[in-house]
N, C-alpha and C positions, 0 to 999 in steps of 0.2 A: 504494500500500500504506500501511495507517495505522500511525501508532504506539498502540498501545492498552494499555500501562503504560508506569509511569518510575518505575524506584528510585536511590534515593541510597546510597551507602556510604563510610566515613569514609578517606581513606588517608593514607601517609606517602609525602614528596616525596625526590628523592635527592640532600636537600643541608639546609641550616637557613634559620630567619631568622634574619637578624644586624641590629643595632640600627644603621648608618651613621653615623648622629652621634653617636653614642659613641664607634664607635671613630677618627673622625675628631677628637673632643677627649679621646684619648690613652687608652681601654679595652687594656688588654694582651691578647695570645694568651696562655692559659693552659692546654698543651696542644691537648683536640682543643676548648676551650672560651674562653670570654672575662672576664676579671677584670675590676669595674667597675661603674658603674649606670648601668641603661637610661635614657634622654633621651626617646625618641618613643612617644606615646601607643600603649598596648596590647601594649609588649612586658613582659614579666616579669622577666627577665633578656638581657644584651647577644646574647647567641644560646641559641635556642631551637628545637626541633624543628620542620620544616619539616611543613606538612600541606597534604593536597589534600579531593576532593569527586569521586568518580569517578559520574557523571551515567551511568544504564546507560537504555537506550530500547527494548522488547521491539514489533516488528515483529507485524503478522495474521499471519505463517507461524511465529513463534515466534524468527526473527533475533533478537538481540541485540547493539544498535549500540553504541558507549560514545565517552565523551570525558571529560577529569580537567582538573575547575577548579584551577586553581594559582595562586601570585603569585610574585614576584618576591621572591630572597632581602633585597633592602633594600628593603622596606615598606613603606612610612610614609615614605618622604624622596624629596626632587627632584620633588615633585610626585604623587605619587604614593599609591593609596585605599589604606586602611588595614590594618593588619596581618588575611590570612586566617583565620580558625579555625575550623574544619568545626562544631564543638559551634554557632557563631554564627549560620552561615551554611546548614546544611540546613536547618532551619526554614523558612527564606527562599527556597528552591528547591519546597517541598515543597508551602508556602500560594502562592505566587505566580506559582511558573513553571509548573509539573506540570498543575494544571488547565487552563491556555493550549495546551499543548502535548500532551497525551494527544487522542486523537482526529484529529491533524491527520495530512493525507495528505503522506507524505514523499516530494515527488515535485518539491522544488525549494528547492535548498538557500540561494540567493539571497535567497528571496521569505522563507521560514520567520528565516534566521540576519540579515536584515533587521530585520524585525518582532522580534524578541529583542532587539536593538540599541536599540528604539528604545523599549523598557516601561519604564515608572516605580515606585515605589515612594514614594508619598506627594511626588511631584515631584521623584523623586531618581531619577538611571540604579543598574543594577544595577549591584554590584562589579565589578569588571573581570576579575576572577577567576569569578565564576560567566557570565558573558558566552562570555570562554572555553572551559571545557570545553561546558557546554550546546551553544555551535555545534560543535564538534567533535563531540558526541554527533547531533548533526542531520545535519550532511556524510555520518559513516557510516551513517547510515540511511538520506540517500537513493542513497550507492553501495549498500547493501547492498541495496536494493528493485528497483534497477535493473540490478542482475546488474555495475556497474563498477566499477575502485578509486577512490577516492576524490581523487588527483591525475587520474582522467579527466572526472569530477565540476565539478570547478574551473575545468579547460580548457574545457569543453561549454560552460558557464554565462556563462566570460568571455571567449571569443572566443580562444582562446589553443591550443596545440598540444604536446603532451608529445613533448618529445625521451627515446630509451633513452639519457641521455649523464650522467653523473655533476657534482652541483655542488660546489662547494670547499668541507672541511670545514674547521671551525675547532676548535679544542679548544684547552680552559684547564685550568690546572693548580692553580690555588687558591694554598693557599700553600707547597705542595710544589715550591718554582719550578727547584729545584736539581736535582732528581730525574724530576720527573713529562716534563719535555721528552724524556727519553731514550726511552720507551715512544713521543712521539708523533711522535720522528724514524726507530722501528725501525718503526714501523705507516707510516709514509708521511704522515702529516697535510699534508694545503697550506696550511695557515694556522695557527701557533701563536708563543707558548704563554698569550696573555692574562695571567697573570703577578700579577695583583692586587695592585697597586702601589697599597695603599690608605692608608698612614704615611710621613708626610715623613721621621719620624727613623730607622725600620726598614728603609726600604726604598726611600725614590726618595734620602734621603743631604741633609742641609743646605745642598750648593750642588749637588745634582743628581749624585753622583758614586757612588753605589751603583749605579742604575739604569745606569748609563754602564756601569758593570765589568759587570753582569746583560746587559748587550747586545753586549757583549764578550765574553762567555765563552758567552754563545748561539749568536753566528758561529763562534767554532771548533767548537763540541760539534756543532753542524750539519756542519762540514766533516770532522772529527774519524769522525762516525757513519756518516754518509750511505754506503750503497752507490753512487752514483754520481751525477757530477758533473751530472746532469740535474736530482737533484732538488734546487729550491730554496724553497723555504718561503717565504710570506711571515709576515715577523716583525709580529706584533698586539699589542700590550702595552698596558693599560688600565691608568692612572694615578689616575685617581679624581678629578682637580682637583688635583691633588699637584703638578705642576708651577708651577700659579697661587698655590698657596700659598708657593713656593718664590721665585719669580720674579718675583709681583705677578700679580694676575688681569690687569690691565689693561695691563701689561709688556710689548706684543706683541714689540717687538725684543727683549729678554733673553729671550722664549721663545721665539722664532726661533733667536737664535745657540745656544741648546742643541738644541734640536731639529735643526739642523744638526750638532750633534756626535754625535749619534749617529746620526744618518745616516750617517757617515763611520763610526764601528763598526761599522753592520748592514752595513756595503756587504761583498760584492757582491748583499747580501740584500733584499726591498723590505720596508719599514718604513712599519707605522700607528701613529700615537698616537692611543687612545682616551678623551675625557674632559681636555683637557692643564687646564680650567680650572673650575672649578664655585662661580659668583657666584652662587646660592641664589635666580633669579629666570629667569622666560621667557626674557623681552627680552630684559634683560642678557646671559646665557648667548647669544641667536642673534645678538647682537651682537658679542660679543666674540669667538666662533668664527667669523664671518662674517670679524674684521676680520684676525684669525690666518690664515686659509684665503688671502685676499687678499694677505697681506704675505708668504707660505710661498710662494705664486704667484709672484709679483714677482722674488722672490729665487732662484728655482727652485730651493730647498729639496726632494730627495728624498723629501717622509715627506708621505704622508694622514692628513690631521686625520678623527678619527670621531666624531660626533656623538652624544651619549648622555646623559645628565644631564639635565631638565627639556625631552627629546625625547622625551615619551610615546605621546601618544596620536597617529592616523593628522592630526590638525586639527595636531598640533604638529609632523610629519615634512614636511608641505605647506606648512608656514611654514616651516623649516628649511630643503628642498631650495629652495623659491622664494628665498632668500636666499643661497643656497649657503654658509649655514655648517655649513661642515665639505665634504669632497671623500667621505664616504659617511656614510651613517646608520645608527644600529645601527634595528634595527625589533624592539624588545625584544616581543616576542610576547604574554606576560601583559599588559601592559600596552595595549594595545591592545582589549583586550574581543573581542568577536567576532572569531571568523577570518578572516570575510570582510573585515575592513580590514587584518591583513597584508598578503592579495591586493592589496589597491586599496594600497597604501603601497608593495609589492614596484613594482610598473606606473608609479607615479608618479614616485616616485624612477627609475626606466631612461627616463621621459619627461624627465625634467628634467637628462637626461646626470650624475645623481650617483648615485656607488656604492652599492647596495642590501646590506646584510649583515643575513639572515633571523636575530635572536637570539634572546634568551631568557636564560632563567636556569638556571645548577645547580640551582638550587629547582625544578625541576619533574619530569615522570614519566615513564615508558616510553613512557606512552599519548599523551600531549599530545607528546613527539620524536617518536613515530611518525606523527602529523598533520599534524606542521610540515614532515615530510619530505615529503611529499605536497602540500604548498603552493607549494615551491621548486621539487619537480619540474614544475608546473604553471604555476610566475612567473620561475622563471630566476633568485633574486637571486645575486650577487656570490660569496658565502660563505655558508654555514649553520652554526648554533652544536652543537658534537657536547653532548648534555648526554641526561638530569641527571648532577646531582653531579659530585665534583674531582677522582674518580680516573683519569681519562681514558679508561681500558678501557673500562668500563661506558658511558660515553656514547658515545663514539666507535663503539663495536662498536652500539649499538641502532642511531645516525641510520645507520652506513657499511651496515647489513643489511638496515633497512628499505630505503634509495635500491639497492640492489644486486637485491633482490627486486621492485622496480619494474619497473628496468630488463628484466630476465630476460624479466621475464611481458610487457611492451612487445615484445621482442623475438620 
């Protein structure tokens, strides 16, 4: 079956862009906004409204497929293409992609979301953000032409097997860290609360000792809430480099010996530190989480180092797991471009015995978590990020409905 139109339509994401190096040399929360001046090329102000590019693909029977280009709420940093702006970037979908892909028969999502991967732009790859939705709008047109859902899609293509069995959600709380965990220990969440530990002086504490109490008052409000002693959360908390700033990036034993303190507060909970260091370089950064990951080993230190910061793309997750820096990877989703190297990033990483966590950004939409729900249920990774946006409800209720609705109709 072909695709025989494609429109574009501008949308809003369910969270903002925020400027990172800003607020990392000291932009204030001011309210639901940020006091301060942007640093990284093409932001206007330190945060700014989050936008997407909902890519729609009208089918010969008259289906309509879709997927929503997004990026990640920090931008412009860690390596990472440049701030999205629909007004920029239709144009660019409209002269470059539309005419490649109208006419094409949707009947292999591999072969199509390859060739997408692989177009230039004056010897330039496409945003990583238009990569994204466009294969997502491809996936569900060739489920939609082939009568399947789109995690059966995935499984066909790559040799893989959809279990009806539910995978670990994750849910983050932004900066509501006091608050938002209550919602995600009455909902049942397995993995919280991310925590956005992104200020040494606000929030991880000058020798590390806010963070400490923050993970100290997590294990009781866990123990405090929980219906029953079965359920235990694993506790995920994302530091930003916050640690390295604290302790020396290159510090590994002073960040070992804290990382071991609060392992000792999470206990009897399991504990990841996301991000403990962020030296603003490849190498660096998979060296220096490599040598962390190594000395946390040694010491048999409690806690998973997670890989995240200048671990972008599927070339950088394959250099990270081959090195084993870090004991899991986040597999930030936008950032990755096409879908199909999630796939291939979720597989690799379970080939190389390191923990797979399928993520993403609150920056993103209904349409692109309902995709990625259907990637995991197809790849299996570790965890999945409930999203968009920080209020927990809303993300959690899309990723937990969609995987719920999988399962059902598996069933």
């Amino acid at each position: 079956m072909k695709i025989v139109k494609a429109i574009c339509a501008p949308g809003r994401t369910g969270f903002f862009f925020d400027d990172q190096r800003a607020i990392k040399q000291g932009a204030q929360a001011d309210g639901g906004s940020y006091s301060g001046t942007p640093v990284t090329p093409g932001f206007k102000a330190v945060r700014q409204a989050g936008e997407s590019i909902s890519v729609m693909l009208v089918l010969e029977d008259g289906q309509v497929a879709y997927g929503d280009c997004a990026a990640v709420q920090y931008s412009g940093a860690g390596g990472r293409d440049p701030l999205f702006l629909a007004q920029d970037f239709i144009p660019v979908i409209e002269e470059h992609i539309f005419p490649w892909l109208v006419g094409k028969e949707a009947d292999s999502f591999r072969t199509l979301a390859g060739e997408l991967e692989h177009k230039t732009i004056d010897g330039k790859r496409l945003h990583t953000a238009i990569r994204y939705g466009v294969s997502q709008g491809i996936l569900d047109a060739v489920a939609r032409a082939n009568k399947k859902l789109m995690c059966e899609v995935v499984a066909g293509e790559y040799g893989l097997t959809v279990r009806p069995e539910p995978v670990p959600i994750f849910t983050q709380s932004g900066d509501t860290r006091y608050d938002n965990p209550d919602k995600m220990i009455i909902k049942g969440a397995q993995v919280l609360p991310h925590g956005l530990i992104n200020n040494v002086k606000t929030k991880l504490g000058e020798k590390g000792e806010l963070l400490l109490d923050y993970v100290t008052w997590l294990r009781n409000r866990i123990q405090q809430l929980r219906l029953s002693d079965s359920y235990a959360p694993v506790l995920h908390l994302d530091v930003y480099g916050t640690i390295g700033q604290v302790f020396g990036n290159d510090n590994y034993g002073g960040m070992a010996d804290y990382l071991a303190t609060l392992s000792k507060a999470a206990a009897p909970f399991k504990l990841r530190i996301e991000g403990p260091m962020d030296v603003e370089d490849r190498e660096k950064q998979m060296r220096a989480l490599a040598a962390l990951t190594t000395l946390v080993d040694e010491r048999g230190i409690p806690v998973e180092i997670v890989a995240d910061e200048w671990c972008n793309t599927l070339e950088d997750i394959r250099y990270f797991a081959d090195n084993r820096a870090g004991h899991m990877v986040q597999i930030k989703t936008p950032d990755l471009g096409g879908i199909g190297n999630i796939v291939e990033a979720v597989l690799y990483c379970k080939q190389k015995g390191i923990g797979a966590y399928q993520g993403g950004t609150c920056n993103e939409t209904d349409r692109s978590a309902q995709v990625c729900v259907h990637l995991a249920m197809a790849t299996r990774p570790d965890q999945i990020l409930a999203k968009p946006g920080m209020g927990v409800d809303e993300g959690y209720m899309i990723v937990y409905n969609e995987m719920q609705r999988i399962i059902a109709l598996l069933k």
